[in-house]
ZAMARGU-4260 file (C-alpha; in steps of 0.2 Angstrom, whole numbers, plus 5000, padded with zeros to 4 digits):
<rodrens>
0) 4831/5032/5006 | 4849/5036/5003 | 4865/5023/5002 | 4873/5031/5017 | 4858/5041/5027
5) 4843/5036/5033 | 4826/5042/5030 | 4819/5051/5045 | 4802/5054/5050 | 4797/5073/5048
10) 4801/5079/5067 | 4812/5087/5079 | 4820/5071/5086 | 4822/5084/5101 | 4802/5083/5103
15) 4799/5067/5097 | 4799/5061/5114 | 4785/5075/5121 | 4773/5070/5107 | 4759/5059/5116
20) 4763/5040/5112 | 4748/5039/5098 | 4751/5053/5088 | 4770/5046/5087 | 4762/5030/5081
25) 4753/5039/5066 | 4768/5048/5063 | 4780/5034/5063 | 4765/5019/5054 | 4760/5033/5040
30) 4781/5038/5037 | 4783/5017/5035 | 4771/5020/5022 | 4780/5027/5010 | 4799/5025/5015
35) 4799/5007/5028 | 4810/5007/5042 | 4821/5019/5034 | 4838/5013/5035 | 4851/5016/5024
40) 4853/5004/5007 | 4872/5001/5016 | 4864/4990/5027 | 4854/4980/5014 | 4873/4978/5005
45) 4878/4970/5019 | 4862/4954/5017 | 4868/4954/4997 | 4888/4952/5001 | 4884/4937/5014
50) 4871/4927/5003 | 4885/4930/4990 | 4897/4921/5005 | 4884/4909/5009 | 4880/4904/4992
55) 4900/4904/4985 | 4907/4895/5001 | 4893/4883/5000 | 4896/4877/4983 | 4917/4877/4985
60) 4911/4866/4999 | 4903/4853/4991 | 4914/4853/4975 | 4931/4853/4986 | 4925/4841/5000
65) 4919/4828/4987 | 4933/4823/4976 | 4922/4809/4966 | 4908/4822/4960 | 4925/4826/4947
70) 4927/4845/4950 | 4918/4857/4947 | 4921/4855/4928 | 4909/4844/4929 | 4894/4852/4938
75) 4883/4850/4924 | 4883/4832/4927 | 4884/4832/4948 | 4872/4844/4955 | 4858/4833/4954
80) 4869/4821/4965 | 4859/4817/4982 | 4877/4820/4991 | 4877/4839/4983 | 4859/4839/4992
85) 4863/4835/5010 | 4879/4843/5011 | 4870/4860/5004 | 4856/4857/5018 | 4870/4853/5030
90) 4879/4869/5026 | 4863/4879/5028 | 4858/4872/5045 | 4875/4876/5050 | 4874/4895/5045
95) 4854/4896/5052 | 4860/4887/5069 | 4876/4898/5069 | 4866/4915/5070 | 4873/4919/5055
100) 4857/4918/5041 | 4840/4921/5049 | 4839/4936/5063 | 4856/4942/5060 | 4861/4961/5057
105) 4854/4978/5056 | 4837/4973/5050 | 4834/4962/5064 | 4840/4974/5075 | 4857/4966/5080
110) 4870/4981/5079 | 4882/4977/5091 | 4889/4964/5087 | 4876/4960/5071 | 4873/4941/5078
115) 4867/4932/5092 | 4865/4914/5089 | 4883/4904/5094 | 4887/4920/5104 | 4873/4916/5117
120) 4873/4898/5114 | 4889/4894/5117 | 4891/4906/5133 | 4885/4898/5150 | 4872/4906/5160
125) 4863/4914/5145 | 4844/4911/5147 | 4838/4895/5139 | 4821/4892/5135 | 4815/4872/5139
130) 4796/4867/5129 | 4792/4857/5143 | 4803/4858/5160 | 4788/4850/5172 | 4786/4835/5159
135) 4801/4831/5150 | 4818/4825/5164 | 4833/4834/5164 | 4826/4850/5157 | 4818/4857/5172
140) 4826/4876/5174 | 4831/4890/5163 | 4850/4893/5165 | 4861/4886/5151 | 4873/4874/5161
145) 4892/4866/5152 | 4881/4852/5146 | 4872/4862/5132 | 4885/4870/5128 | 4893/4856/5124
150) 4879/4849/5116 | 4878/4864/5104 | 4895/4863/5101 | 4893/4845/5095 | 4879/4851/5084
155) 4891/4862/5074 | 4906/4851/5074 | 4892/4835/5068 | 4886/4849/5054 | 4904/4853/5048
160) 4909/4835/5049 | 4890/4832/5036 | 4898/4846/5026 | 4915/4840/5024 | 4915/4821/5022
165) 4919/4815/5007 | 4904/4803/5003 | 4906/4785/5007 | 4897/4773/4989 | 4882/4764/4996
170) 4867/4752/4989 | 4855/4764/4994 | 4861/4777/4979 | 4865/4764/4966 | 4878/4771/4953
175) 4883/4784/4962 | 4902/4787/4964 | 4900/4802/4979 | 4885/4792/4987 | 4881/4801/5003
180) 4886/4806/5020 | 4886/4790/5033 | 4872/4785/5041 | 4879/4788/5058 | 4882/4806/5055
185) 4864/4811/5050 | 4857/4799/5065 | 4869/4806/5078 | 4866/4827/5071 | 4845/4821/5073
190) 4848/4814/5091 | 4858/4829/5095 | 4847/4844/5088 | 4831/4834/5096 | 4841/4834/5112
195) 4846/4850/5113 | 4828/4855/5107 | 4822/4848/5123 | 4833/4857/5134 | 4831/4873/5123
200) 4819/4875/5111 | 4827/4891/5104 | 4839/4883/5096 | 4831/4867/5088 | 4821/4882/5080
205) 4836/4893/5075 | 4842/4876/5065 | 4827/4879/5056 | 4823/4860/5059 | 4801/4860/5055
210) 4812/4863/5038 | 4826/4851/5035 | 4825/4837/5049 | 4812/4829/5043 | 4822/4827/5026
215) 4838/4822/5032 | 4829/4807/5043 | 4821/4802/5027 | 4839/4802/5018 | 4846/4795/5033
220) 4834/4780/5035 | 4825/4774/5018 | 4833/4761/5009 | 4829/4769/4992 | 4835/4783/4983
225) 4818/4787/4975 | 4808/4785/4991 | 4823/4799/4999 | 4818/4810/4984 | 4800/4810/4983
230) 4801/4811/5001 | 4811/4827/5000 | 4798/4834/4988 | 4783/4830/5000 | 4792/4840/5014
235) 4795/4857/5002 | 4777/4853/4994 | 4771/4858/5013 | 4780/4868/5016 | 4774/4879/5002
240) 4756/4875/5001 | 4753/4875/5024 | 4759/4892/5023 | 4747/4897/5005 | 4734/4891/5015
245) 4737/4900/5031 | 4738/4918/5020 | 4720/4913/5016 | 4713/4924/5031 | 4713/4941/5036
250) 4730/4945/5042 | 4740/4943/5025 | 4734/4959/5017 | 4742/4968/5032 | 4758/4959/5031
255) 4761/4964/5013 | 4758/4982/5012 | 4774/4985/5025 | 4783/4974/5018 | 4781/4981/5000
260) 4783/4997/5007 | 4801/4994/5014 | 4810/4987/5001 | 4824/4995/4998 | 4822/4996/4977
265) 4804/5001/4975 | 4808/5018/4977 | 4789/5026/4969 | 4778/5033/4984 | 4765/5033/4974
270) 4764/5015/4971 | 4769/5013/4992 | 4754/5025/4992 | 4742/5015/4981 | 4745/5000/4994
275) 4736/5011/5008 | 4715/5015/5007 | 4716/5033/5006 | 4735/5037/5012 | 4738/5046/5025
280) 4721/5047/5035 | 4719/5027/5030 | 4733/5016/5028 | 4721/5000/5033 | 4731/4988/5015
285) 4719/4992/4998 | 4712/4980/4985 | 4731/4983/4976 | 4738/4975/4991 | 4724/4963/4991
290) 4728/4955/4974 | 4747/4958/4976 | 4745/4947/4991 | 4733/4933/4984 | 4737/4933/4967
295) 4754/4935/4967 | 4756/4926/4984 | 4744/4914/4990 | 4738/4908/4972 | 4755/4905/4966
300) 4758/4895/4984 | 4745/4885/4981 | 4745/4880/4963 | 4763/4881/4958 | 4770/4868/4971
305) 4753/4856/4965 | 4759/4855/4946 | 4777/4852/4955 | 4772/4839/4962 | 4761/4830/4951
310) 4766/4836/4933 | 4774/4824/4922 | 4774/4836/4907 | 4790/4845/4904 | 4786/4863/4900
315) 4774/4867/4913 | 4785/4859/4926 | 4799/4871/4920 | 4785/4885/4921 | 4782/4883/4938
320) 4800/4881/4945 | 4803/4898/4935 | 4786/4904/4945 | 4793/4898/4962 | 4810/4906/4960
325) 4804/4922/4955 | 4793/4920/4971 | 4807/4915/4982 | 4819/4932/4973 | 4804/4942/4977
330) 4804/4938/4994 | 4821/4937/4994 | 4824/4958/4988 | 4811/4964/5001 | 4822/4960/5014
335) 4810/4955/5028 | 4812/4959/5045 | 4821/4943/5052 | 4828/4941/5037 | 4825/4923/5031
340) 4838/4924/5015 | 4847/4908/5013 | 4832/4901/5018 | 4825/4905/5001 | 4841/4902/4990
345) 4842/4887/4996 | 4823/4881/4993 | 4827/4889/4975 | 4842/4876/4972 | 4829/4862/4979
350) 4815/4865/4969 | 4826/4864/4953 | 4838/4848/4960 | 4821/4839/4964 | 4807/4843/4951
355) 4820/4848/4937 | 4834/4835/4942 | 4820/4822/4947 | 4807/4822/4935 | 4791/4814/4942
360) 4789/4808/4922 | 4805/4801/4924 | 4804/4787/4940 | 4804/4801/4954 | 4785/4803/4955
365) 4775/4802/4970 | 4767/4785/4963 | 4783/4779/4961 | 4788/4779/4981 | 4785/4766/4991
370) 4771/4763/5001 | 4778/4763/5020 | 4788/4777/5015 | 4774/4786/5006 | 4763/4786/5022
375) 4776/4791/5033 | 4781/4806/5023 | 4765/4812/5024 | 4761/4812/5041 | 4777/4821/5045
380) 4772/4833/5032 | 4755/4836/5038 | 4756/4831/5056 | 4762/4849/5065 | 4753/4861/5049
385) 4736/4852/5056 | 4740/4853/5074 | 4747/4870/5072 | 4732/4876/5065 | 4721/4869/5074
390) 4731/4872/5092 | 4743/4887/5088 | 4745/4887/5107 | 4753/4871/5107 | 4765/4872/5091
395) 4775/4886/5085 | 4768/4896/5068 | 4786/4888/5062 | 4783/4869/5062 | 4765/4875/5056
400) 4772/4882/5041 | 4764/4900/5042 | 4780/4907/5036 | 4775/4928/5032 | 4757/4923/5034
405) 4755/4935/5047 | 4744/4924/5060 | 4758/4924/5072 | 4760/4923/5091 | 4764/4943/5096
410) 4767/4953/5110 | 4770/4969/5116 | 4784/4975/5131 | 4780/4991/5142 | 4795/4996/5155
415) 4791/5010/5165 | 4805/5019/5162 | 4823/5018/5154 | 4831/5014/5169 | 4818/4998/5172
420) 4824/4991/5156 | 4842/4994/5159 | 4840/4980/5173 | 4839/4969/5157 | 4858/4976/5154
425) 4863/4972/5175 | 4855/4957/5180 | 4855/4947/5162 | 4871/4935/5156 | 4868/4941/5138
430) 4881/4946/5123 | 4872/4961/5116 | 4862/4977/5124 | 4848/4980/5125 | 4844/4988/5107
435) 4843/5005/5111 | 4859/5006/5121 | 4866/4995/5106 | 4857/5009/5093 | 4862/5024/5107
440) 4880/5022/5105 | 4879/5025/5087 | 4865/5039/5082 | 4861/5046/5102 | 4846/5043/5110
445) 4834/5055/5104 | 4836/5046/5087 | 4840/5030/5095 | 4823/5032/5102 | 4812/5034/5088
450) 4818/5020/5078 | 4815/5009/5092 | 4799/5016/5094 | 4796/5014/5073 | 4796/4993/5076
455) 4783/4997/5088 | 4773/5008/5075 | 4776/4992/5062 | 4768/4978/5073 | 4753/4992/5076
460) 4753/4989/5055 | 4748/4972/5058 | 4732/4964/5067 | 4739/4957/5082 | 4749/4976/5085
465) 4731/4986/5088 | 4723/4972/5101 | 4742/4973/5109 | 4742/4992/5111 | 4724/4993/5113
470) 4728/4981/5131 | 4741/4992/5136 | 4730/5006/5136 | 4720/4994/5149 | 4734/4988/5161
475) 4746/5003/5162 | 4738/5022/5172 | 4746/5029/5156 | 4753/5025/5141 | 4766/5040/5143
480) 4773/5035/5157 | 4779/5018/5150 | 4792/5013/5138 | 4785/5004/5125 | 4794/4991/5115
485) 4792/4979/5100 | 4793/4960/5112 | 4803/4952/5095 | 4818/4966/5097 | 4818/4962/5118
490) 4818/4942/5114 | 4831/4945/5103 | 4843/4951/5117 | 4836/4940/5129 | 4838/4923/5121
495) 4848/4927/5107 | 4836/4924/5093 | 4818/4929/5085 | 4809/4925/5072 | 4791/4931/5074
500) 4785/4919/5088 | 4780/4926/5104 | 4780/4905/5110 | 4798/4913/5113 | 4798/4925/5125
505) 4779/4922/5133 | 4776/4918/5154 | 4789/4906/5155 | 4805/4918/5148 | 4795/4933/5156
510) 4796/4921/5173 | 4815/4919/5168 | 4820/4935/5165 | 4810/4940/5183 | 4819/4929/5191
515) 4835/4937/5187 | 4829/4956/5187 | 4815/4956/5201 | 4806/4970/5196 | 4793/4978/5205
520) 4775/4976/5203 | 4768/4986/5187 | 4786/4990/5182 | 4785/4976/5167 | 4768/4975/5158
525) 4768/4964/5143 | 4752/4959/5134 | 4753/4945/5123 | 4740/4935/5109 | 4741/4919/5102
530) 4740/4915/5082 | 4722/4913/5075 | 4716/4896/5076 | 4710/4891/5057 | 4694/4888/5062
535) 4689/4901/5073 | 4686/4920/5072 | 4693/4925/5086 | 4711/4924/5095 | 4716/4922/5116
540) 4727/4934/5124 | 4735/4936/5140 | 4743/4952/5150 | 4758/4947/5161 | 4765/4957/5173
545) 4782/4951/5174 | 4781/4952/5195 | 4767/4943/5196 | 4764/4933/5180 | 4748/4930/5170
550) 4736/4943/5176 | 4721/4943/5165 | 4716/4932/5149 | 4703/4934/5137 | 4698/4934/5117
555) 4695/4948/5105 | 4687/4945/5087 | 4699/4947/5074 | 4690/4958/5061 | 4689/4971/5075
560) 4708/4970/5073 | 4710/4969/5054 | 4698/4985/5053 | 4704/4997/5064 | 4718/5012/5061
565) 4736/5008/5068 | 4732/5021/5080 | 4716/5017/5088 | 4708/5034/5083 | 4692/5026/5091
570) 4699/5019/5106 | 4704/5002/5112 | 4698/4985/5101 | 4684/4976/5109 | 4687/4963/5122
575) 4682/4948/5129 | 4689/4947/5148 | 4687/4927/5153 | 4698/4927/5167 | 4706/4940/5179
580) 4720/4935/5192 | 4709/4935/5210 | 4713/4955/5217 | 4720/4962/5200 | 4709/4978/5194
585) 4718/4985/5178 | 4723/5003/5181 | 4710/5011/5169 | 4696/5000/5175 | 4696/5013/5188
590) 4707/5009/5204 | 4725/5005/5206 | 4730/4989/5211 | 4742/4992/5225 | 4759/4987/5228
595) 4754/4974/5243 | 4740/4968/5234 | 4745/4961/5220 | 4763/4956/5229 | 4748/4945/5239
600) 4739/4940/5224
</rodrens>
């Protein structure tokens, strides 16, 4: 991988497009093997400079916006402030809900322009995505009127205003000069994000709120310093220990291996190789992935953030937060896809301001909180993990802390043909094209094409990729004669943000979008699964074709995922079909499902 070029499978990107649609799979999942998504280090520069932005600005912020903290000659004694706190959680909602941070850029393939976000949210007519339009008033549709966008602009201006005020003294931080934010301000930004979340669930999750709300309700509520604190701390204990539990099953292995393999500074193929079975005739991930993932991962997930909570002696408190950074600058350098950045600096400053600033030896234990409070922080700490786990289907894998965990909600789009999935370009009020137009204009199409084709050769990496493709195979007459796409890189265009959850764009975008295109019967094929219920060994799916709707649904056991090659050298998982739209016949099984037919169905 070069600064300035990228690394390019080895073919004739003139014949790439001839080559049948598995044995590009094998090409493109064995090249992610030893060189990632292949794009040039340039791009990565870019992540570095705005973490640099978002982590300089954020800081001349707080220190120029908060006159009675006493400059920043005196930092030493203010960053353990509660103020310094809220105003840094503040800033990073704003750049989260801004499109800025999270699924911003190259690497989340946002070319032209690199954002989404504030773009799509603040234009009317963009689709909007309501969690429950038959149940909840007011939110019935999925056009985004002057009153959201107005709502969402009063989200920004409310986050801004957290940011910038000075800091009014109250009882509630005794001794404290700065104090904090008024009450009003962090009542009036939860009222509007949870308003806006009901008429648009995108963007209460772009705000990154299963993060943050929960703390800044606590800050703005409890009466008590110390109960805000330990409060705090309960919310980052969960958040870090839900998603060390969720990498306990079998999908973490698979998440690791591509994600080692496409950071940018571990240039050694041989140790991207030794991540592999038997590279390249089996890249299932190997026992060195195994323990990269468990022991470096989910056993530091699950102990470290324990003896933060708990440990009242110094040394190994200052052991852990130095294990949890170096987790955090870990994730942090492999640039994920969706790249979740600030995210990360900004749990590193927590964990240091709350266990190292707010020794639980010192008054900030959990023992030390009071009861009511206690008890409430804990259920919102372990309400959605539970439920999530227990009923992916009705929480996203956000809210259920799986972050990386690789148990996610996925799917898989299939157009047949360019100019079906140029209707997304005609019909669509949008602010970016669709990625390979966005990609075209810069490399042409032939190479546009097989990077596209690369994120699609990444998901078959992971579990849920091989039962998506493995569907496909089902419900189109032949793969080949479809365009086949990664669903996280369409919802990107469609709604303005991803991040892994296929809640996003699932019937009811697909329903949307229809609305809008009206394609034809078998034009738009996406099959789609739901996360892995903890305590099940098996996960649902559902095929939608986008004229129709939900067409078939069924289960498929999830080791028969984990075990198989990327490119399904022996043929589609095993399913189980449980339901079948009345009429439908899935190409393969034998028949085609006519045009009146299924118009009928």
């Amino acid at each position: 991988m070069g600064f300035n070029t990228a690394d390019m499978p080895p073919v004739d990107p003139a014949k790439f497009g001839s080559l049948p649609f598995m044995e590009r799979m094998r090409l493109l999942a064995t090249h992610w093997c030893e060189y990632g998504f292949g794009s040039p280090k340039k791009l990565h520069m870019l992540y570095v400079y705005k973490l640099i932005f978002f982590t300089v600005v954020g800081l001349l912020l707080v220190g120029l916006t908060t006159p009675a903290l006493g400059g920043f000659g005196e930092i030493g004694s203010w960053w353990t402030e509660p103020i310094v706190y809220v105003k840094l959680m503040a800033w990073t909602t704003l750049f989260e809900v801004l499109g800025l941070a999270s699924s911003s850029g190259p690497l989340a393939f946002k070319f032209s322009p690199f954002i989404g976000g504030c773009l799509y949210w603040l234009r009317p007519k963009t689709i909007r995505v309501p969690p429950w339009p038959g149940k909840v008033p007011f939110t019935a549709g999925d056009t985004r009127q002057l009153w959201d966008v107005a709502v969402y602009g009063l989200i920004l201006l409310n986050l801004a205003f957290l940011v910038c005020f000075p800091g009014q003294v109250t009882d509630r931080v005794p001794g404290s000069e700065a104090g904090l934010p008024p009450q009003w301000a962090m009542f009036s930004y939860i009222g509007l994000i949870v308003l806006m979340g009901l008429r648009d669930k995108t963007v209460f999750l772009a705000a990154r709120s299963e993060q943050y709300l929960a703390a800044l309700l606590i800050f703005a509520s409890a009466g008590s310093v110390v109960d805000m604190i330990i409060a705090a701390k309960i919310f980052i204990f969960a958040s870090w220990f839900g998603a060390g539990i969720s990498k306990l099953g079998r999908h973490f292995t698979l998440v690791v291996a591509p994600m080692v393999s496409n950071t940018p500074w571990i240039t050694s193929r041989r140790l991207k190789r030794s991540l592999y079975r038997n590279f390249p005739e089996d890249i299932r991930a190997s026992k060195v992935t195994s323990s990269i993932a468990h022991i470096l991962g989910t056993i530091v997930e699950l102990a470290l953030p324990l003896i933060l909570l708990f440990s009242t002696n110094t040394t190994l408190t200052l052991l852990a937060l130095i294990g949890m950074t170096g987790f955090h600058i870990f994730i942090i350098s492999t640039f994920p896809l969706a790249v979740p950045l600030e995210w990360n600096v900004f749990f590193i400053f927590s964990a240091w301001f709350l266990f190292w600033g707010h020794p639980a030896g010192e008054g900030w234990a959990v023992t030390d909180m009071s009861t009511g409070w206690l008890l409430a922080a804990i259920v919102m700490a372990a309400f959605f993990p539970i439920l999530g786990n227990l009923r992916p289907d009705l929480v996203s894998f956000l809210p259920s802390m799986r972050q990386y965990a690789g148990n996610w909600a996925s799917a898989t789009w299939a157009f047949r043909g360019r100019e079906v999935e140029d209707k997304l370009n005609q019909h669509l009020v949008k602010s970016n094209l669709n990625q390979i137009d966005q990609l075209t204009a810069a490399f042409g199409n032939e190479v546009a094409e097989i990077f596209m084709q690369k994120a699609v050769a990444w998901r078959t990496m992971h579990s849920q990729g091989r039962a998506l493709i493995s569907l496909m195979m089902r419900h189109t007459d032949e793969l080949d004669n479809y365009v086949i796409r990664e669903a996280e890189f369409v919802c990107t265009t469609l709604i303005g943000w991803q991040f892994g959850d296929a809640h996003l764009h699932n019937e009811q975008t697909i329903a949307a979008v229809q609305r809008r295109c009206n394609f034809a019967p078998g034009e738009v094929i996406v099959t789609w699964t739901e996360s892995q219920p903890i305590h099940r060994n098996y996960i649902e799916y559902k095929v939608i074709d986008a004229a129709i709707g939900v067409v078939e649904r069924g289960t498929y056991v999830v080791a028969d995922a984990t075990e198989e090659l990327p490119w399904l050298p022996n043929g589609p998982i095993k399913h189980t079909v449980t339901w079948t739209r009345p009429g439908y016949v899935a190409p393969s099984d034998g028949s085609q499902y006519v045009q009146q037919s299924r118009v009928n169905a």
